[in-house]
C-alpha positions as CSV (number, residue, x, y, z in Angstrom):
1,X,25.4,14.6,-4.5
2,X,21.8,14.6,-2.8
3,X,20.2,17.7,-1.4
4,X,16.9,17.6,0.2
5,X,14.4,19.0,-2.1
6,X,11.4,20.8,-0.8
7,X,8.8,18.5,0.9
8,X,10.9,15.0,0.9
9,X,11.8,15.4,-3.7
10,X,15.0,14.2,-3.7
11,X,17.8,16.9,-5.4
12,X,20.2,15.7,-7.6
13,X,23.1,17.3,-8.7
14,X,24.8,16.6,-12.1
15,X,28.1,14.5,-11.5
16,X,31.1,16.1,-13.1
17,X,33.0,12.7,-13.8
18,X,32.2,9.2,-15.2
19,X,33.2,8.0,-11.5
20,X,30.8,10.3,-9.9
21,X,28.0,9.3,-12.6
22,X,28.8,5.7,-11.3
23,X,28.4,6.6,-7.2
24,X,25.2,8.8,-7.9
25,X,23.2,5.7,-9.4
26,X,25.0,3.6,-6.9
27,X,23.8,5.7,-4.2
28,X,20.2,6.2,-5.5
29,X,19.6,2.7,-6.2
30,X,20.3,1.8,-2.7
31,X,17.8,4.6,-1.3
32,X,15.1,3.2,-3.5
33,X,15.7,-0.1,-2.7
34,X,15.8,0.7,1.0
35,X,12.5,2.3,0.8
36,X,10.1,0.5,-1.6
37,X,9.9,-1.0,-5.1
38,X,10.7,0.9,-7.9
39,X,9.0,-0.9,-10.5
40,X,5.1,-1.3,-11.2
41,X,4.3,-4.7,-12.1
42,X,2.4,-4.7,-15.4
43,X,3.9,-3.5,-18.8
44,X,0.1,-0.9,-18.9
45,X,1.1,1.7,-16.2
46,X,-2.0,3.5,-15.8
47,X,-2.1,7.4,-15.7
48,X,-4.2,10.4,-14.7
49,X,-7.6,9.5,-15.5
50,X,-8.6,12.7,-17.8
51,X,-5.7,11.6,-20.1
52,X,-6.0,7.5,-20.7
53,X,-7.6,7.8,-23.7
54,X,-5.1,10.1,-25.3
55,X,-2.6,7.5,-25.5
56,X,-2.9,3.8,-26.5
57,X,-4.0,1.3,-25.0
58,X,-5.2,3.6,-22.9
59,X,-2.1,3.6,-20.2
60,X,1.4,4.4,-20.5
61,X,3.1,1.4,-22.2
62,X,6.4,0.1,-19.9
63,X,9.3,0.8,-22.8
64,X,7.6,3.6,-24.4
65,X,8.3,7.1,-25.0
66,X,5.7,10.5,-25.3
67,X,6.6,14.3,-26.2
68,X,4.2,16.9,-24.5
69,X,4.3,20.6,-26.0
70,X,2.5,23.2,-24.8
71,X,2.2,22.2,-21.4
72,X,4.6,21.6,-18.2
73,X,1.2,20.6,-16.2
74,X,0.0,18.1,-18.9
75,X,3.2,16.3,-18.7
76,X,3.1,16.2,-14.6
77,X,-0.2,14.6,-15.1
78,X,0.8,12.1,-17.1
79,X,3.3,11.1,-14.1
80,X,0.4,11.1,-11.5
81,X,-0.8,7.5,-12.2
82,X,2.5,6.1,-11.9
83,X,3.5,7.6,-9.2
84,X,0.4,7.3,-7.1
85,X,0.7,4.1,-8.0
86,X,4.0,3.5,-5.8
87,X,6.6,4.2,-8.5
88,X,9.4,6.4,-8.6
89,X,9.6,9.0,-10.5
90,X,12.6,11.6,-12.1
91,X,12.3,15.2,-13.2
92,X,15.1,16.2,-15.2
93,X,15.8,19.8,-16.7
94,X,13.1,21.3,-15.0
95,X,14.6,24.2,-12.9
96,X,11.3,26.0,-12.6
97,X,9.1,23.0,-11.4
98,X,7.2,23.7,-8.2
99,X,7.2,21.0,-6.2
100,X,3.9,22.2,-4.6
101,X,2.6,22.5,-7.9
102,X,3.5,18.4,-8.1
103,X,2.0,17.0,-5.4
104,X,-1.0,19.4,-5.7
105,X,-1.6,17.0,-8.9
106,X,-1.1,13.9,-7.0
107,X,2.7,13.2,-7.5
108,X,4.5,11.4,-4.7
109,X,7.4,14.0,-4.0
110,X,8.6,10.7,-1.3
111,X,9.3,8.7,-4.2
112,X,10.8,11.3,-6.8
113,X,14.2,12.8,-7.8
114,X,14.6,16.2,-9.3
115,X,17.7,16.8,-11.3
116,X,16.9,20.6,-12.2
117,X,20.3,21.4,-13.7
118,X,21.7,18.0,-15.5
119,X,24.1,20.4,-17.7
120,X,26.0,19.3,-20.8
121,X,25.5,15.5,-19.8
122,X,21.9,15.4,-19.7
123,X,21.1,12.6,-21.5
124,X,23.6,10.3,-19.7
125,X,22.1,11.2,-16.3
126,X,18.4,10.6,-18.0
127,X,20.0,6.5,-19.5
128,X,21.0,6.3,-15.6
129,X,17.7,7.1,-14.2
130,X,15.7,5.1,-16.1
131,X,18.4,2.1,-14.7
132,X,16.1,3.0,-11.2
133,X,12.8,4.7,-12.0
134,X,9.8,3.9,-13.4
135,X,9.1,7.3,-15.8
136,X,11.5,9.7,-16.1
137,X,10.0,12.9,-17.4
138,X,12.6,15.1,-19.3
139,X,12.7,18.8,-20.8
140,X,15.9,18.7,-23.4
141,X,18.3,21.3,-24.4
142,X,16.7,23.9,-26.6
143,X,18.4,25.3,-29.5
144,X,17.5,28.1,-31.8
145,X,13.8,27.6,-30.7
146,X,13.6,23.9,-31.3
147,X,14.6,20.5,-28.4
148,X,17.5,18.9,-30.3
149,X,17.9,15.5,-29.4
150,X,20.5,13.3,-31.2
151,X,18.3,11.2,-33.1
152,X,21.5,7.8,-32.6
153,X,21.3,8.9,-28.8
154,X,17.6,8.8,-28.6
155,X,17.6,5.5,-30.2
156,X,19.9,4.0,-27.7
157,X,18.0,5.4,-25.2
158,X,15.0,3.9,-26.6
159,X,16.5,0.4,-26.6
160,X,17.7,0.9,-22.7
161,X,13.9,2.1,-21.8
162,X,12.5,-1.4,-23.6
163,X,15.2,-3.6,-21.4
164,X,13.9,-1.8,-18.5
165,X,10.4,-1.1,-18.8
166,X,10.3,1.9,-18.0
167,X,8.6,4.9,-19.5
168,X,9.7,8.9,-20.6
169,X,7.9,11.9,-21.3
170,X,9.7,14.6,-22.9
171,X,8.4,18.3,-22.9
172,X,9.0,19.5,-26.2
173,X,10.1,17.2,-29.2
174,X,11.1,13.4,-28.9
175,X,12.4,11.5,-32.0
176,X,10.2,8.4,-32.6
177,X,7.8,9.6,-29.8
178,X,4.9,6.7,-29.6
179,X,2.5,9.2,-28.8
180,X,2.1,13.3,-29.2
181,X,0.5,15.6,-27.2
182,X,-0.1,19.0,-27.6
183,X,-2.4,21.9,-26.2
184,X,-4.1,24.1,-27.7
185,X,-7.3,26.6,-27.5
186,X,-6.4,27.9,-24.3
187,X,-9.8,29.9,-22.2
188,X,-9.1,31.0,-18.7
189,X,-12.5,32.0,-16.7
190,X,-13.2,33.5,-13.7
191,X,-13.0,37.3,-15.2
192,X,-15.9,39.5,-15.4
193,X,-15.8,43.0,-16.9
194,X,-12.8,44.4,-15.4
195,X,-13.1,42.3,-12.4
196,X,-12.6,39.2,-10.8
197,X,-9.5,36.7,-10.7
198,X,-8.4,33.6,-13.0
199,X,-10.1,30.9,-11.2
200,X,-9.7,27.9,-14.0
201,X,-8.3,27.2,-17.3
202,X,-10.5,25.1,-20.3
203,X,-7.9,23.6,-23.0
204,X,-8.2,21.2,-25.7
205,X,-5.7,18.5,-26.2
206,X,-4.4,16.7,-28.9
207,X,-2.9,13.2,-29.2
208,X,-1.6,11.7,-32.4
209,X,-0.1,8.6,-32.7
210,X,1.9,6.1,-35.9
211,X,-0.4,3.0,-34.2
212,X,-3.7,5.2,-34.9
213,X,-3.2,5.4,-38.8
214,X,-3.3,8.9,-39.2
215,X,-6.3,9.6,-37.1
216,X,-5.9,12.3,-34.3
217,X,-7.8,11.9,-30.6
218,X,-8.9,15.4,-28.7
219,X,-10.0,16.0,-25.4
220,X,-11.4,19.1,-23.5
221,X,-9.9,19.3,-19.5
222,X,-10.0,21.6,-17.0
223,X,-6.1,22.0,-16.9
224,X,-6.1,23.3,-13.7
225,X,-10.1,23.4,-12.9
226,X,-11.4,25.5,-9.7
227,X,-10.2,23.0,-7.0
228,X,-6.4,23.4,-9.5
229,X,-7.2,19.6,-10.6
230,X,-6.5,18.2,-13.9
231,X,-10.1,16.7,-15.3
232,X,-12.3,16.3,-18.5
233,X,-14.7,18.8,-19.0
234,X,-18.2,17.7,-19.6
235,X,-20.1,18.1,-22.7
236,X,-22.3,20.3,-20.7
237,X,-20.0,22.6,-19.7
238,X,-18.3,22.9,-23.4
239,X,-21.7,24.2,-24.5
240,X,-22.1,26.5,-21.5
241,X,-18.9,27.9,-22.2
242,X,-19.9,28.2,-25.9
243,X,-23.2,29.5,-25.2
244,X,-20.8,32.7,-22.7
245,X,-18.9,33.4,-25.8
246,X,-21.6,34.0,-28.3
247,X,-22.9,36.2,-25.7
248,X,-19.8,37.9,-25.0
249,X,-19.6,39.0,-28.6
250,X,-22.5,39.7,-28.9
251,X,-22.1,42.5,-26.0
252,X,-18.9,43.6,-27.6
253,X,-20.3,44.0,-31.3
């Protein structure tokens, strides 16, 4: 059931039976355990710098759960703590992911498992991961546009992820999410009239959460910047930026 994923990932295939669920989790439990600890020991798992103070408390809370839209590399990021950290990690639904692309943002590809095509079981293989990982980061089924996740499955799930203390991210919607992300006001540079290449991409970021009352937190990063690394862009180079688009227009008009 394990295939060698580029650069050490682990690959999981879906098991077709309830007795093949059972010898997958078997399996990967013992080639955790055989390597290194699974589990971070603090409830406050911190995570990529640029994005602490999107969430709250700062950290990713151990038995919590976070939807991401708009961005596959946002939600990566939000892994790199954690797994830098020393704890495993699970990608699940993901059949695009580059695994370059992970490690290029600071995920350990020793300590994670890939499961790119979980099929109509998804969200059992997901409960079973979290029985071994520390954040399992999930894209759900899409349906006419929209993730649909049972809302008395995500519940259950919920309740498994507090017993474990462990922590999901889902890219696209999440029933009872504890925090929301989402990107918007996308700006690539790099491009000068009719030449050049994309060299790095400024976007603003939203986090809204039930614990902050109504009140919304943004950020500016560099999502990726120059050297392809997730940061916060400085107040100086917001203005910079601002300052290249009034003149832009004014060119144009």
């Amino acid at each position: 059931m394990f295939e060698p994923g580029g650069a050490a990932a682990v690959v999981l295939d879906a098991p077709d039976s309830a007795v093949e669920h059972a010898d997958v989790v078997r399996d990967l439990q013992a080639r955790i355990r055989s390597m290194q600890r699974n589990r971070l020991d603090t409830r406050a798992i911190p995570t990529h710098p640029a994005l602490g103070d999107l969430l709250p408390g700062g950290a990713l809370a151990a038995g919590s759960q976070y939807q991401v839209v708009g961005s596959t590399t946002l939600a990566l990021a939000l892994l790199q703590g954690p797994s830098s950290a020393g704890a495993w990690c699970a990608i699940v639904g993901v059949p695009d992911l580059g695994v370059e692309a992970a490690a290029g943002l600071g995920i350990d590809l020793e300590r994670l498992v890939l499961v790119p095509h979980p099929g109509e079981q998804w969200m059992s293989v997901v409960s079973a991961l979290v029985d071994v990982v520390s954040v399992v980061l999930v894209r759900p089924p899409v349906r006419d546009g929209r993730s649909r996740v049972p809302e008395a499955a995500a519940g259950r799930l919920a309740s498994r992820l507090r017993q474990r203390e462990a922590v999901l991210v889902s890219i696209g919607d999440w029933p009872r999410a504890d925090a929301a992300l989402t990107v918007s006001e996308s700006a690539w540079s790099g491009l000068g009239s009719g030449f050049g290449h994309l060299t790095a991409r400024q976007v603003t970021v939203s986090s809204a959460s039930a614990s902050w009352q109504g009140r919304v937190k943004s950020r500016r990063l560099w999502m990726p910047g120059v050297d392809q690394q997730v940061a916060m862009v400085e107040p100086r180079a917001v203005e910079t930026r601002m300052r290249e688009v009034v003149r832009l227009h004014s060119v144009a008009g």
